[in-house]
N, C-alpha and C positions, 0 to 999 in steps of 0.2 A: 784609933786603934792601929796599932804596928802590924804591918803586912806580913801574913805567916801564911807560905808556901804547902804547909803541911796540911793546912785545913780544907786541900781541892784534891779529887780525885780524875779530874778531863781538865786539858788544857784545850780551846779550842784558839787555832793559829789562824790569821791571815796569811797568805802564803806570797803574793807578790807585795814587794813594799817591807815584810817584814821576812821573809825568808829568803825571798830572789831581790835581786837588785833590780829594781823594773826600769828605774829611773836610764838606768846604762844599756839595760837591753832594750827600749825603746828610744832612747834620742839615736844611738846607734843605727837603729833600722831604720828610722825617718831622717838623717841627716843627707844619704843619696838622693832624695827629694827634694831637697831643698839645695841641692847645691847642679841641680839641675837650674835653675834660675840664673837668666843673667847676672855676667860677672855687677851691671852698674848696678841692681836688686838693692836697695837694703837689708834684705834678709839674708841676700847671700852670705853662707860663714866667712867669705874671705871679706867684707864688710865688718866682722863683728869679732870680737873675743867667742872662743869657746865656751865660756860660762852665757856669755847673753845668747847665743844661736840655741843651746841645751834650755835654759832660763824661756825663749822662743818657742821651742816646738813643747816643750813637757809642760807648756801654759795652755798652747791651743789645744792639747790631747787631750789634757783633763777637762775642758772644758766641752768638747765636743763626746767624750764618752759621757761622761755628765745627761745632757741633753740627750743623745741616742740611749741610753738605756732608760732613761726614763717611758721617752715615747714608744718604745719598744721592748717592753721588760721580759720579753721570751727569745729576742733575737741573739742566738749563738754568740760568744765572744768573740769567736776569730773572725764572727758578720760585723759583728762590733768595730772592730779594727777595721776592716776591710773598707768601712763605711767612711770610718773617723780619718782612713789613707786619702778616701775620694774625694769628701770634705773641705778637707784643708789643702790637695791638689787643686780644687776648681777653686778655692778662696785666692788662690796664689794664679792662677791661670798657668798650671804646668796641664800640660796634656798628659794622660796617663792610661795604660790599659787594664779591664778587668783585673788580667792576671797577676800585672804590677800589685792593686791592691789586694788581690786573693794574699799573692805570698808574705805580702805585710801581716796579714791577719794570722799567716802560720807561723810565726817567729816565736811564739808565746813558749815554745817550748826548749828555745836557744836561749831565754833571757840568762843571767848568769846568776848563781847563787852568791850570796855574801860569804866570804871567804871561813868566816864563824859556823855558819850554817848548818852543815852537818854533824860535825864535831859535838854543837851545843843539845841541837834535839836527840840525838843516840845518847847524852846525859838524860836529856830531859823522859827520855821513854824507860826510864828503870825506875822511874817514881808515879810517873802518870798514862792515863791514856790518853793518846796524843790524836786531836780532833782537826781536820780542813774545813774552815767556813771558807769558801772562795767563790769572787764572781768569775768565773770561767767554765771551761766547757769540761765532759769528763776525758774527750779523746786530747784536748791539747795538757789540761793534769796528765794524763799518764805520760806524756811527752816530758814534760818537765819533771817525774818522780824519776825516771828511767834515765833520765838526763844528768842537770845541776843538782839533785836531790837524790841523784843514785845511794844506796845506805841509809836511808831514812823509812823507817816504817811508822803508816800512821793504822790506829785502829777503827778508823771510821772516816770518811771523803764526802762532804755533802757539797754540792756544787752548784750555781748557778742554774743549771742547765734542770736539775732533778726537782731545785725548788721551783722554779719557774718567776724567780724576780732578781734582782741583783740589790745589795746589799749598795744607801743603809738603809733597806726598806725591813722593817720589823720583823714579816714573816718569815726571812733567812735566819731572824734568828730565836723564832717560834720554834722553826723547823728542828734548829739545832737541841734546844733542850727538850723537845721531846722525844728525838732520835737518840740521844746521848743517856737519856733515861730509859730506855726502850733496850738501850744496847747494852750499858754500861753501872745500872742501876743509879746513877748519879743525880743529885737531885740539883735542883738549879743554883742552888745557893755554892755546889760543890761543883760548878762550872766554872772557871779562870779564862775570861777573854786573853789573850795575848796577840798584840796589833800594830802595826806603825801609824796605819792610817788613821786619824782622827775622825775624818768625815765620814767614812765607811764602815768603820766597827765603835768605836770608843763612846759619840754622843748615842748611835741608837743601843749600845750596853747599858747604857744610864737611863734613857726613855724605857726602856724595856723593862727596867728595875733589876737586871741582874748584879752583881756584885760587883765592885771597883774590878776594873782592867788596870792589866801591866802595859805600859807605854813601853816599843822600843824605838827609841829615839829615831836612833841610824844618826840623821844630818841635823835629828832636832827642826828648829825654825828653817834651818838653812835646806830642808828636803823642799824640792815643787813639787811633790806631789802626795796628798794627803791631808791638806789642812796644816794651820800653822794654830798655835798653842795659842795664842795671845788673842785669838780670833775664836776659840773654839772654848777657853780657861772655862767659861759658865755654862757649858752643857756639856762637859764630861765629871766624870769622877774617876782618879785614876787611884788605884790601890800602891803603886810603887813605878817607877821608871826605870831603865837602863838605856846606856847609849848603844847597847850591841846586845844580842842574842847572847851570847856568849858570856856578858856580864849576866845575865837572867841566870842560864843553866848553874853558872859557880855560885851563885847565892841560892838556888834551889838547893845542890849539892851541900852546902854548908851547913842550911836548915835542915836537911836529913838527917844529915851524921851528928850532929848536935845532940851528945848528950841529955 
C-alpha cells in the first residue's frame, strides 16, 4: 500500500540525528580530546584523514552511550556524556578533569540543526501535531529549542528524563502513544514515527506493532551513527524514505493540496 501522509494526525520526531546534526556537534566537541594525545598516537587526527578520526570517535560514542544507558536507564543525558567523555579519555590514557567532562555533557544544546530543519517542520506543523520522542534531558531540550530549533513549535516533549529509560527500549514508546492519545485524541494507528536512527526508533516501531515509519536518510549507510540499513533491512518496516527532512515536509505538502 502506497504511503499516504494524509491518513496521520501526530508526527512523533527523533530530534537528534534526525533534526540536529549530532554527528557534527559531537565529533566537534570530542575531537579537542583526542588531539590532546601525542603527536606519535595513532589516533592522533594529524595521523589520520578527517573522515577516519570522525569514523574513530562517532564509533567509540555509540558504543559507549549504548552500554551506559543501558546499565543506567535513569542517568541524566548530559551524565550520559559526561560519563562516555571519561570513558574513552581513560581508554586513551589522556588525563582529564571533572569539569572537562561536565562541559562535554553540556554541548547537547550547541549541536547544530540540519540546514533543512526548521524551514521543513514549520511546514510540517500546519498539517500535524508535531510530537518529541527523545533520549535526553528536559533542561538540555530546551537548550536546543531556544537554540538550532529556535521557530519550531512542538505540541507535546516527552523525554528521556519524564519516561525514565531511553529509547529503543519499548516503554519510550508505550509512553508516547498513550500521551499522544491523552493529549491529542490520536489513536496509535494515526501516530507516524519519523526518525534517522534505525536502532533507536524504526526496529522498536515495528516490535511495538505501530504503523511503518518514514526513514530520514540524512547520510543513508554512510551516517556512523544510527544503525546502517543493510544490518537492520529485517526488523524494521519503513512506510517511505527521504534523504532530507525537507524532502519529507514537500511530499506531505503535495499530499495535502492534492486535489
Amino acid at each position: 500500500m502506497a504511503f499516504n501522509p494524509k491518513e496521520y494526525k501526530v508526527l512523533s520526531f527523533d530530534i537528534y540525528g534526525t533534526l540536529i546534526d549530532w554527528e557534527t556537534g559531537i565529533y566537534e566537541a570530542l575531537l579537542p580530546l583526542v588531539s590532546k594525545l601525542p603527536a606519535i598516537n595513532p589516533h592522533h587526527p594529524s595521523n589520520n584523514s578527517l573522515a577516519a578520526t570522525r569514523r574513530y570517535l562517532l564509533t567509540k560514542y555509540t558504543n559507549l552511550e549504548f552500554a551506559i544507558q543501558k546499565a543506567q536507564p535513569t542517568l541524566a543525558y548530559p551524565k550520559v556524556l559526561a560519563e562516555i567523555y571519561s570513558r574513552l579519555a581513560s581508554q586513551l590514557s589522556i588525563p582529564i578533569t571533572n569539569d572537562e567532562a561536565e562541559k562535554f555533557g553540556s554541548t547537547i544544546g550547541e549541536w547544530p540543526a540540519f540546514l533543512d530543519t526548521v524551514a521543513a517542520m514549520q511546514t510540517l506543523g500546519s498539517y500535524y501535531k508535531l510530537v518529541v520522542l527523545s533520549n535526553v534531558d528536559n533542561a538540555s531540550f530546551a537548550r536546543t529549542l531556544a537554540g538550532p530549533l529556535k521557530g519550531v513549535k512542538f505540541d507535546g516533549i516527552y523525554t528521556a528524563e519524564d519516561i525514565g529509560s531511553y529509547k529503543p527500549d519499548i516503554r519510550n514508546f508505550e509512553y508516547l502513544v498513550k500521551n499522544a492519545g491523552e493529549s491529542f485524541g490520536a489513536k496509535k494507528e494515526e501516530i507516524l514515527k519519523v526518525a534517522q536512527s534505525l536502532m533507536h526508533d524504526h526496529r522498536t516501531v515495528k516490535k511495538f506493532g505501530m504503523r511503518p515509519s518514514v526513514w530520514i536518510k540524512r547520510a543513508g549507510d554512510d551516517a556512523l551513527m544510527g544503525g546502517k540499513y543493510e544490518d537492520a533491512k529485517n526488523e524494521v518496516d519503513l512506510a517511505a524514505s527521504f534523504d532530507t527532512l525537507g524532502d519529507f515536509a514537500e511530499a506531505v505538502k503535495k499530499a495535502f493540496e492534492k486535489a
